[in-house]
Structures are given as C-alpha cells and as structure tokens.
N, C-alpha and C positions, 0 to 999 in steps of 0.2 A: 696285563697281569697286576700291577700295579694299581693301575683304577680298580679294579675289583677288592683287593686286600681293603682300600679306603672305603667300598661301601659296606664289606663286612662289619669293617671299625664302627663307622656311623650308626649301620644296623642296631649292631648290639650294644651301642650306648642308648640308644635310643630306648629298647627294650627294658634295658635297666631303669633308667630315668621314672619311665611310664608304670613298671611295676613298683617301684621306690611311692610315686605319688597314686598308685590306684590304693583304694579300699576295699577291703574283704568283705566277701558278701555276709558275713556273721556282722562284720560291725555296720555297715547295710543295714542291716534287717534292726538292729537295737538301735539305730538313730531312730528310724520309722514309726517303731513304736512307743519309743520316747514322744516324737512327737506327735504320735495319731490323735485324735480327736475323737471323742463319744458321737457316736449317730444319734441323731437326733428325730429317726423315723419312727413311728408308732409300732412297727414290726420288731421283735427281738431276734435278732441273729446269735448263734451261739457258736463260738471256737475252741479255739483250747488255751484262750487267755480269760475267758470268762465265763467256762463252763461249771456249772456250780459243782460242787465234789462233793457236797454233804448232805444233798437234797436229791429228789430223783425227779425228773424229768415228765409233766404229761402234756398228752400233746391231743387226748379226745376228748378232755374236758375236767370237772368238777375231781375229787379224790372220791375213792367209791366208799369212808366213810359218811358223807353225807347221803349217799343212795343207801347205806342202810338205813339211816333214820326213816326216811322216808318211806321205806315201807319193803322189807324182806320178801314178805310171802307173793306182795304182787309182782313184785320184780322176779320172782322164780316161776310164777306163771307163766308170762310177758314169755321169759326165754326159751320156755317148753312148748307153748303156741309157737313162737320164730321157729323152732326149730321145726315143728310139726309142717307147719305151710310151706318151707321152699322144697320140703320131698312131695307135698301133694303137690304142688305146682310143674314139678319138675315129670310127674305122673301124667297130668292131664296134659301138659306140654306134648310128651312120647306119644300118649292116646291119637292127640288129633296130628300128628305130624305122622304117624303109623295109619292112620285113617287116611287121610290124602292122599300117602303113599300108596296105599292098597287101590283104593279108586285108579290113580293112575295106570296101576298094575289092568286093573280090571278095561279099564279105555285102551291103554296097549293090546290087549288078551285078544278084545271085539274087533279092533283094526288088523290087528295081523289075522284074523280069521276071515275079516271078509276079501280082504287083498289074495290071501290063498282062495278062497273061492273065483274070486273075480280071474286070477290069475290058471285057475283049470277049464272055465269056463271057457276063457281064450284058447287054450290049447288044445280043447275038445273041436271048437268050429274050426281050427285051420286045420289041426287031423280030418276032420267029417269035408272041409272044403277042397282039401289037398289027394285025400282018395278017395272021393266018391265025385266021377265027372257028372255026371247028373245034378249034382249038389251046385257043383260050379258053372255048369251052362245056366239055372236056375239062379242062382242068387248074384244077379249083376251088383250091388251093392258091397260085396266083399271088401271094398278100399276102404270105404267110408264107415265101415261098421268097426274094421279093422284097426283103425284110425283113432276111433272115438273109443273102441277097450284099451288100446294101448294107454290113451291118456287118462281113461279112468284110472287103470292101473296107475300109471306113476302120480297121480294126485293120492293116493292113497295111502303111494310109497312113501309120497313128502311128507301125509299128515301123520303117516309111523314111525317115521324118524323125527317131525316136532315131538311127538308124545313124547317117544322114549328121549329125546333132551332133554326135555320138562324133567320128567322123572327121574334124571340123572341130576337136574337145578336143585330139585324137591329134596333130594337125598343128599348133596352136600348141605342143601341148608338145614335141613335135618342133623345132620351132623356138626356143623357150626353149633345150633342149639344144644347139642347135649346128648343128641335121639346115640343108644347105644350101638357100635359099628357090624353086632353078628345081625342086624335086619340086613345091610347092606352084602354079607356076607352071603347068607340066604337067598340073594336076589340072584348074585350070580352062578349060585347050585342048579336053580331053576330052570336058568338059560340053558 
C-alpha cells in the first residue's frame, strides 16, 4: 500500500514537471513560421499566409481583357462552333454505336433462328425414328447422325450466347460513351 501511494506521488510530479516544460501547440506553430524560409521552387504554392486578398486569382491563363483586344467577334465564333461540334459528335457517336448495336441485334435474330430450326429438325427425326419401325430397321445410322445434330445444335448454342455477350459488351460500352439508356431499355421489351 505504501509503495503504490509513492508511485502516485512520483507519477504526478512527473506529470506536472513535463507539462510546466512542454509547449503549446499555438506557440508551436508561431515559432515555425517565424522561422520558415521562402521556397525557392519555380512553382507558387498558395496558403492562407500569402494568399493575395486584393487580386483575384487565375489559374487558365492570360486576363480575358487581353482576349478582347484581340478580336471579339472571332472569339464569339470560335465558341458557337465548340459548341455546335461536341452535340454533332456526341450524334454521330449514338449513330454508329446504335448501328453496331442493331447489326448485333440482327446476328443474334439469324442465330437463334437457325438453332430453332436446326433444333425441330432433330425432334422431327427422332419422332419419325421413335414411331415409325420401318424408319428404324432402315436407317442404321441413327447414332451418328444423332450425334452430329446434337453437336451442331450446341455449337450454335455457344455462338448465341457469344453474340448475345458481345451485345451485352457493345451496350455497356455504349453506355460508358454516352449512347442514352431507353435503347438498352427497348432491348429488354423485346425479349
């Protein structure tokens, strides 16, 4: 009990001492800048100890009295052209990215149409081979024929689900670019 009361004591002498001799971060900070030094880098850095207060600040260049002299009316040109080309651009952009898309649409359309074909085809010869035994004492080949629709079939299956990825690539990148979301919208009514 006794050892403990002594290290209290110590403790909070200690305490005291250390805050007696520390420094407050205010007078911190005013020795710092007493002492700081000018940078001597070619770049200006700006704070709140030598931000100008009675000037205004630019940062894209020249003051735009000098670009009046220089010529008013073509500078009001100049900004009705800019303005005019990034809505065509942004046009022809939708055009051919709506174009691409459609093509795809249309390569999607042909594949799933010949896959349903190819797909009743198959189900007509195993109906025609499954109930007519005439058909089946006749067509020893049945494995091998049977074999090679199945596989055309799922090659076809593969290449209509590459399309339709593609088309689903095509139309986020489409949309990255800008292309507006009621085409993507439209796509899925379709379905």
């Amino acid at each position: 009990m006794k050892h403990t009361k002594h290290m209290a004591i110590v403790t909070l002498l200690l305490l005291g001492v250390s805050g007696a001799a520390a420094q407050s971060l205010g007078d911190y900070a005013r020795a710092v800048r007493k002492n700081k030094t000018e940078p001597s880098s070619a770049s200006r850095h700006y704070d709140n100890d030598n931000l100008p207060t009675n000037e205004s600040l630019s940062v894209v260049g020249p003051s735009p009295a000098s670009d009046a002299s220089a010529g008013n009316a073509n500078s009001t040109q100049a900004t009705k052209a800019a303005a005019v080309d990034p809505a065509a651009g942004r046009q022809k952009a939708a055009d051919e990215w709506n174009e691409k898309i459609a093509k795809q649409k249309e390569k999607i359309a042909s594949l799933n149409h010949e896959l349903d074909l190819d797909q009743r085809e198959l189900r007509l010869r195993a109906a025609a081979m499954y109930t007519d035994p005439n058909v089946s004492v006749r067509n020893v080949q049945w494995d091998k024929d049977e074999a090679q629709y199945k596989s055309d079939v799922d090659a076809k299956q593969k290449e209509l689900d590459a399309a339709r990825q593609q088309l689903d690539e095509m139309q986020e990148q489409a949309h990255k670019a800008g292309i507006a979301e009621n085409e993507k919208d439209n796509d899925k009514d379709k379905k």
